[in-house]
N, C-alpha and C positions, 0 to 999 in steps of 0.2 A: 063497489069498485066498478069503475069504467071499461067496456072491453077493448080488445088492443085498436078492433077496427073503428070503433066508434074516436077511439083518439086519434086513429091515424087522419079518419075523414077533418075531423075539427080542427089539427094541424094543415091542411090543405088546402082548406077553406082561408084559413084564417092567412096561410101563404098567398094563396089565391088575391083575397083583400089587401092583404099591404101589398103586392105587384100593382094593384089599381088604382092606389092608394097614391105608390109614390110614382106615377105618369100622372095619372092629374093636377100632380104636383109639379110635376116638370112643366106638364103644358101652361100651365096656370103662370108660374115663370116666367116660361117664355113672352108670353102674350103682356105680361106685366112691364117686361122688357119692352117691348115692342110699342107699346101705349107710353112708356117714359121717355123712350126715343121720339115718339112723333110728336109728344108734347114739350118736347125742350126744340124742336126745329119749329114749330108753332111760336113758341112765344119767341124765339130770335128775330123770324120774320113779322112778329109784330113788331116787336123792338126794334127792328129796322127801320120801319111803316112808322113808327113812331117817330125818331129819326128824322125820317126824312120827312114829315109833317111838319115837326120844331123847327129844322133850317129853314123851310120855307115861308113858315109864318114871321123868322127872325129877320130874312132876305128881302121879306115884303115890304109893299110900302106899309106905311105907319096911320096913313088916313083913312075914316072909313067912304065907302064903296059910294055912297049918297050924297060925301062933301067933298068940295075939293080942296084939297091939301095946303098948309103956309107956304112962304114963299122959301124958309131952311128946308120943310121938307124936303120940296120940289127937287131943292138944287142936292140934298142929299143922293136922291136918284139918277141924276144925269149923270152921264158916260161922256167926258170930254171926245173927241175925234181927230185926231191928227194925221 
């Protein structure tokens, strides 16, 4: 049989351990939180950047850069003036 002190130390120990147990727990949490928050504001501000790539390429002209454009394009891009 066990003596009372040798149990008491093993319960204090073992108290000891699960107090250390459960904050690296918390921390670990925490930080898991904190890495899911930056990475969903991450991908928005891609998703945005995305966004605003697609309207621009949609906005753009239609010909490329080396040739120049029919004469529907042309007129699809001018801006009357009055």
């Amino acid at each position: 049989m066990a003596s009372l002190n040798a149990l008491i130390a093993h319960a204090e120990a073992t108290r000891r351990e699960t107090v250390r147990i459960r904050e690296e727990t918390r921390r670990l949490s925490r930080q898991s939180a904190d890495a899911a928050r930056d990475l969903a504001i991450s991908q928005q501000i891609c998703q945005d950047w995305c966004d605003v790539i697609a309207l621009t390429r949609d906005e753009g002209p239609r010909w490329p850069a080396w040739g120049a454009p029919n004469e529907a394009e042309l007129r699809l891009t001018l801006v009357p003036v009055d």
